[in-house]
Residue, then its C-alpha position, 0 to 999 in steps of 0.5 A: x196174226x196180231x200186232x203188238x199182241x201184249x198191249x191188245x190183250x193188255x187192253x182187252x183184259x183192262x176193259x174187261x177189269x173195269x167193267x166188271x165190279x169185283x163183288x165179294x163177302x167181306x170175310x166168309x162164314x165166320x168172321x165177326x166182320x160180315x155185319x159190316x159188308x153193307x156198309x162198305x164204301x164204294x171202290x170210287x171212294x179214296x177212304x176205300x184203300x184205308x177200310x180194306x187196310x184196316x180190315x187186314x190188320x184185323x184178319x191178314x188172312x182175308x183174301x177178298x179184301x187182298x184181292x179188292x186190295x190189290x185191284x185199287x192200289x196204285x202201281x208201285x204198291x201193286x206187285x207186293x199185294x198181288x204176290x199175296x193175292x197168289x198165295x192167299x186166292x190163288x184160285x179166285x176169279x178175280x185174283x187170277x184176272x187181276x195177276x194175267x192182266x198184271x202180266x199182260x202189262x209187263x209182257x211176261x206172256x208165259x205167266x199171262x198164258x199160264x192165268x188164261x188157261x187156268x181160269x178157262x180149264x175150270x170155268x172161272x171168269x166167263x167166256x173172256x178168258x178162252x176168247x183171249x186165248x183164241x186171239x192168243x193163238x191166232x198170233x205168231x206165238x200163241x201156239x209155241x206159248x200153248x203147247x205147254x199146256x197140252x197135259x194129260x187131263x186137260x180140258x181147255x182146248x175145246x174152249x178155245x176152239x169154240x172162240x176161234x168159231x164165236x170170233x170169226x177169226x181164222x181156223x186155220x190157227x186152231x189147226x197145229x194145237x187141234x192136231x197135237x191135242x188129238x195125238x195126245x188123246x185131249x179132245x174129244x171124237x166129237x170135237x174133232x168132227x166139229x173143227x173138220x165141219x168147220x174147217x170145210x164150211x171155211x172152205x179151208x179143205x188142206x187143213x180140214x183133210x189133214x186133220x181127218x187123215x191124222x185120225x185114220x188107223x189106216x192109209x186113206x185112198x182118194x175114194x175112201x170107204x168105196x165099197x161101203x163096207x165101213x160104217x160112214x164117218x160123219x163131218x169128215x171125207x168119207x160119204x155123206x148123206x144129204x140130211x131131210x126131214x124123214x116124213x118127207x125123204x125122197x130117197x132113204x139112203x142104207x148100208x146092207x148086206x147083200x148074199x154074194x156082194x157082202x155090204x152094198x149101198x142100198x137106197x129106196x126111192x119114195x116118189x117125194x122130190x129127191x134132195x140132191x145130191x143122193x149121196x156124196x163125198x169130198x175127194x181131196x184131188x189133184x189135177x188130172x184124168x181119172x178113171x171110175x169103175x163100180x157096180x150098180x143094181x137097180x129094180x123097179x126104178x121108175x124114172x125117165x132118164x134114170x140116175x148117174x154119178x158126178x163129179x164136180x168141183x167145190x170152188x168157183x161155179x162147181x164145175x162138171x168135171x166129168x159123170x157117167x152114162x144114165x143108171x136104168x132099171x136094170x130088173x135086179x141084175x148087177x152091172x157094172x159102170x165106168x166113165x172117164x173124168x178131168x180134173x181141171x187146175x181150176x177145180x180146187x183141192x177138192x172135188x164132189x164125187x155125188x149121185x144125182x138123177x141124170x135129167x134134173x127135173x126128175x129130182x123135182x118130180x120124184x120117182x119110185x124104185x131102188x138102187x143098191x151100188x158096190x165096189x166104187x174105185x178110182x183110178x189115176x191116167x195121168x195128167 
């Protein structure tokens, strides 16, 4: 959270303000006055306030000069001229600069906010205005000063998270506006995998799961999709497929439908080295002993010490809490496996249930074969 977060915004906006030159056409299209824009004098020069003046008398309705007007004027004169500046460029990038940075300086955040999120929701004033929206939020009330904004139609929210990312500020800020923007149908599906991918890169796994679960039609097991039966969600918790190049895929991972089995998990081995893991998915567990059933085919595998299913832990060393027997050729007959394992405390929020080859060396190698696999369920045995 930011302390004192109206005179660090204050500051960036002033700094902001000063080192970019408000450059703008004297009076556009068909005003007489246009011939004397090259002759203008510069904003560091004290008979600049009087030109600008001289040019309203002659057409008050110049909101150019309004706006140079009032970024030049001292303060006690300032309030009256960006009043006008309102009404006259209430759309203008500078106008709205010099209102939110005006606003800034008198603490009135809810105006400053209003400014910010205009210019970001139409792309007026570059990447400043999103980036101060995203330190917005990163403070106690960014998110009770956003909310308001969340209105049908809307298009900032994705702007600001994209700061949160740019800044390396904490993620966790863009959660609570992430998931209310979701709810209310304001971002995007694509949107939503991004901040998930993120969240997990950040190791933060409560909110990265949280915000995946809202956006479920359905109650959420711990072992999501285990007959992969549904087509898999990318950037979520569901199974994920370690991305290689596909000329040189040791292992090409598919969804079939088998006669007797319905959708099955298909994977086809080519002799190239096998990224590892095969395939994978983030449990959000508790601590405990479990139980893990499932059914596997294999045909013509051939490899020395055959695969096997792991679970291991995604904090500290990633710790093997458990996996099964080694996974042979079984010559297209369907079997079935089970294995027992312990979730320690130190393990996390969360875990990696993953197939690997048994012996590791042989990952290295490469092997040749295939694996189908159906009906993967979890069971708790208490503590």
């Amino acid at each position: 959270m930011l302390a004192g977060l109206g005179t660090i915004v204050a500051a960036w906006l002033v700094w902001y303000g000063a080192t970019t030159h408000l450059q703008r056409s004297c009076v556009l299209l068909d005003t007489p006055y246009l011939p004397l824009c090259p002759e203008a004098l510069p904003d560091s020069d004290p008979r600049r306030i009087e030109q600008l003046r001289e040019r309203l008398r002659a057409n008050p309705g110049d909101s150019g000069a309004w706006v140079d007007l009032a970024s030049l004027a001292p303060d006690e004169s300032r309030d009256a001229l960006l009043h006008a500046v309102a009404v006259l460029a209430p759309s203008d990038p500078n106008s709205l600069r010099l209102r939110a940075r005006q606003a800034l300086a008198a603490n009135q955040m809810e105006l400053a906010t209003d400014l910010l999120v205009k210019m970001t929701e139409h792309h007026l004033g570059g990447e400043e205005p999103p980036q101060l929206l995203a330190r917005l939020l990163s403070s106690s009330e960014g998110m009770t000063l956003l909310r308001p904004h969340l209105t049908a139609g809307s298009h900032w929210v994705p702007q600001v998270l994209g700061s949160l990312v740019a800044l390396k500020l904490p993620l966790e800020a863009g959660f609570p506006l992430l998931a209310e923007a979701a709810a209310k149908g304001l971002v995007a599906r694509a949107t939503l995998q991004s901040f998930v991918r993120s969240l997990k890169a950040a190791g933060s796994w409560a909110d990265a799961y949280g915000l995946w679960v809202s956006q479920q039609r359905q109650p959420v097991p711990v072992l999501f999709n285990g007959g992969f039966d549904k087509r898999f969600q990318p950037d979520g918790f569901d199974w994920e497929v370690t991305p290689v190049s596909l000329g040189r895929a040791g292992a090409l991972v598919a969804q079939r439908t088998l006669s007797g089995h319905g959708p099955v998990l298909e994977i086809q081995y080519t002799g190239r080295a096998v990224a590892m893991p095969v395939i994978r998915q983030f449990m959000f567990i508790a601590p405990g002993r479990y139980a893990m059933t499932g059914k596997y085919m294999t045909d013509k595998l051939r490899m020395e010490q055959g695969l096997a299913w792991a679970v291991r832990c995604t904090d500290g060393a990633r710790a093997l809490a458990g996996r099964s027997e080694p996974l042979q050729d079984t010559a297209g007959v369907w079997r079935n496996f089970q294995f027992e394992f312990n979730v320690p405390a130190g393990c996390g929020t969360t875990a990696s249930l993953q197939l690997e080859t048994f012996a590791p060396f042989e990952a290295a190698t490469g092997f040749t074969g295939k694996s189908s696999f159906d009906g993967l369920e979890l069971r708790p045995l208490g503590p």
